[in-house]
N, C-alpha and C positions, 0 to 999 in steps of 0.2 A: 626701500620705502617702509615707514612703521604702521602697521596698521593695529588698529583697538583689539582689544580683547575677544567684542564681539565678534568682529569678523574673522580674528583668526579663527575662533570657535568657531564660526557656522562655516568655514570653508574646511576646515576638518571633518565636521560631520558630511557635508555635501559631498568629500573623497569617500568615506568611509559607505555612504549609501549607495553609493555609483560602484563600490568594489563586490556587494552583496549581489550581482546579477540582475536579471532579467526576472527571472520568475520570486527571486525576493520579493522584487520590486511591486511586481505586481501586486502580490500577497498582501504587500501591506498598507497599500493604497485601499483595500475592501475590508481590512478586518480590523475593527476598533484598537487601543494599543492600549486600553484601561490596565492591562497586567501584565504586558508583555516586557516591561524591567523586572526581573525578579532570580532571586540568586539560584546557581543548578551546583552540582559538584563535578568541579572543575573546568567552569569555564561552563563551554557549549557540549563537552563529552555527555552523549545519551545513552549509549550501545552500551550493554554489558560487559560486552568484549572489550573496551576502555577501561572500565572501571574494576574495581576492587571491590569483596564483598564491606570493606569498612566505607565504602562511596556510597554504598547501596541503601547501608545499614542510617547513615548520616540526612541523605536523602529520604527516605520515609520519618525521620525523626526531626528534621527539621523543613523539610520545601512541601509535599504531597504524595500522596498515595494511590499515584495513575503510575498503570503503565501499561502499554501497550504489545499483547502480543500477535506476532504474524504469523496466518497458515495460511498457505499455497500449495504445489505440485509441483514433481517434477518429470514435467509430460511435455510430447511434442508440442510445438508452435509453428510449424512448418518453420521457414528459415529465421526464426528466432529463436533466443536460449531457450531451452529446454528446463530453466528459470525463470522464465518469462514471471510466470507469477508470484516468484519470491521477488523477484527485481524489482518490479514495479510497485509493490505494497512498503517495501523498505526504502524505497528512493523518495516516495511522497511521502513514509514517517520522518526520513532523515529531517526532510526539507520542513514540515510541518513542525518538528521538534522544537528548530530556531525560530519560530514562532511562541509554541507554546510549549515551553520545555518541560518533555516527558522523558520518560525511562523506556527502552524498546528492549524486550526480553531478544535472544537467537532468534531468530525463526523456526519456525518447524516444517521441513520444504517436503515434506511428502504427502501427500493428500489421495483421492480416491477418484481414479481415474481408469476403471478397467476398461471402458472404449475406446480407450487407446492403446492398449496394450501390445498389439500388435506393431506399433513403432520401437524402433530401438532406443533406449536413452532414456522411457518412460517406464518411471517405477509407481505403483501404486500400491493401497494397502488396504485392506478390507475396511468395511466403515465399521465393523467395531472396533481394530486397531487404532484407527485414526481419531474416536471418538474417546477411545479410553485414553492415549496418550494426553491427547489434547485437556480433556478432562483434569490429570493426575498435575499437567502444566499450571492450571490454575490455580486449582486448590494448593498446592503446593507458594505459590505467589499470594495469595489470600491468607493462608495462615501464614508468611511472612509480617502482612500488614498492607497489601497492595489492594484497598479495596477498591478501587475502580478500575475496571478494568476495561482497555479496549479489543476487541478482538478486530487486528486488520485483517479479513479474508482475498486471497487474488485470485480463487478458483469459486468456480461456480459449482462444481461436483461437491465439494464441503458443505453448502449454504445450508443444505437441509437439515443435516446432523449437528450442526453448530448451532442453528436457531433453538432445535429442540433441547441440547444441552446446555446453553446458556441460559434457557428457561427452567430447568432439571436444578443448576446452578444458583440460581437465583431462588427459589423453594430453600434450596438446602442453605445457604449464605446469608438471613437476612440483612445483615452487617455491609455486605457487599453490593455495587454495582456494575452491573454489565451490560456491554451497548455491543453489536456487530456493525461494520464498517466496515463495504463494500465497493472501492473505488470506481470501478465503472459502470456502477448501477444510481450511483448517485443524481439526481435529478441536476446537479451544474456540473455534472461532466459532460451527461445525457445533453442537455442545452448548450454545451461546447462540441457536441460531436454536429448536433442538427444545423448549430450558426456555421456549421464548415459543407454541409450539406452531403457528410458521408457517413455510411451506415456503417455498427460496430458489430464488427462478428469476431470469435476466435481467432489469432493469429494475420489477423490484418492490419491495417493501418492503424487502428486503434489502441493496438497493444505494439505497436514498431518505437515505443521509445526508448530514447537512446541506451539506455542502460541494456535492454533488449536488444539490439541488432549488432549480432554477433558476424555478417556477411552480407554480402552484397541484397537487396533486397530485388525482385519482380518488377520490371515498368507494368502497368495497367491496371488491370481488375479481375476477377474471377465472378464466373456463375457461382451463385449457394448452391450446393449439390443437396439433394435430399434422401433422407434413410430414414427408417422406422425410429422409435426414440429407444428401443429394445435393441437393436442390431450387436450382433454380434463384435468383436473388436475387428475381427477379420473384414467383415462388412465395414465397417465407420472407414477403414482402410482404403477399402475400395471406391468406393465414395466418395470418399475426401481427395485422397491424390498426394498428394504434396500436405494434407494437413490444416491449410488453412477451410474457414467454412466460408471464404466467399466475401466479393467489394474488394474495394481497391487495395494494394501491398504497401503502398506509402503515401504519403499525405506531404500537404508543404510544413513547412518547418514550424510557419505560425500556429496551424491547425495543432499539431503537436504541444507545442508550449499553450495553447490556450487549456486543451486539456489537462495538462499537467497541471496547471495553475491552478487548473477548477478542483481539480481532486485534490490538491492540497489544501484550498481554501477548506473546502468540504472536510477534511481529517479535523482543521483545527478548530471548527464548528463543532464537532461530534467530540472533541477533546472536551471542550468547553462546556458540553452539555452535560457531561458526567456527573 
């Protein structure tokens, strides 16, 4: 049967939007499309680890001058990766990227986590190490020409030192922009966790996405355990148990992807606002 032009068009497009997934999908039912055709180098490739530094060079000289770098830890999550917070800050740039095509530096997965030290697996680093690395990452991306810059944070033990060096940063930069970008603290992640009506603690349901669950997860919930906020590592240990701080180990699937959704919407908003 011959069918017009138009329809074959728009049943092309209708495969090709049905092949994007679920949380595409979603995505881009909420976030305007005013700029979301626009050319990246080579294709949809973001990650440095794709490209060549003549990609790099091509890209700040002809599309923008964002790019987004991510610090996390590499510290317990009770039965989650021990990545937990690289995973998850990279999985919502990826995804947030094909929306709003930016550049994602490596990550830098080591962050400042000495109350947990006492776990196997978690490495941490003093917060001037972590503050100076992180620091030498940008200016270094800055005087390439990267002046906006996102910083995706997935540890909360960073937040402090990052606020203040991005403010340090910005004194010293005035050519530059810089924004911190917090996935679980975001006010519609936050309203995707309350519409599912479970609380987000440390290594709980909250952070059980899939990119995270490395093993079988818990059926139920745990009591929050409580410690001084000083406690030793040895303490936070004993306390803890297993690691997580408490609420439920897994969530239903929905719960999950609405979260996710939320926190990507939210990246490509904080992209935009640069």
């Amino acid at each position: 049967m011959l069918r017009s032009p138009f329809v074959q068009i728009s049943l092309i497009i209708i495969v090709q939007f049905l092949a994007v997934g679920k949380t595409l999908r979603a995505i881009l039912w909420q976030i305007p499309r005013n700029d979301f055709l626009c050319s990246v180098p080579r294709g949809e490739k973001m990650l440095f680890e794709d490209l060549s530094w003549m990609d790099v060079e091509h890209y700040l000289q002809h599309h923008n001058d964002r790019v987004v770098v991510i610090t996390g830890a590499c510290e317990q999550h009770a039965y989650l990766s021990l990545l937990s917070d690289i995973r998850a800050p990279l999985a919502i740039a990826r995804a947030a990227a094909q929306i709003e095509p930016v550049l994602i530096a490596p990550p830098l997965p080591f962050g400042v986590s000495p109350y947990f030290a006492a776990y196997a697996g978690t490495i941490s680093l003093r917060a001037e190490t972590f503050t100076a690395v992180v620091r030498e990452t940008i200016e270094q991306l800055v005087m390439q020409g990267f002046h906006r810059v996102l910083v995706s944070n997935g540890h909360g033990g960073n937040s402090g030192l990052l606020l203040a060096l991005l403010g340090e940063l910005a004194n010293a930069h005035p050519e530059a922009r810089f924004a911190l970008f917090e996935w679980w603290r975001h006010e519609k992640v936050v309203a995707a966790a309350q519409a599912a009506g479970l609380p987000q603690y440390h290594a709980n349901w909250s952070e059980a996405l899939p990119v995270n669950v490395v093993g079988p997860l818990p059926e139920g919930a745990k009591e929050p355990p409580t410690f001084p906020r000083t406690a030793s590592a040895a303490q936070v240990r004993e306390a803890l148990g297993d690691g997580s701080f408490g609420g439920p180990y897994r969530a239903p699937e929905s719960a999950i992807n609405a979260l996710f959704d939320a926190a990507v919407v939210a990246m490509v908003e904080s992209l935009r606002g640069l």
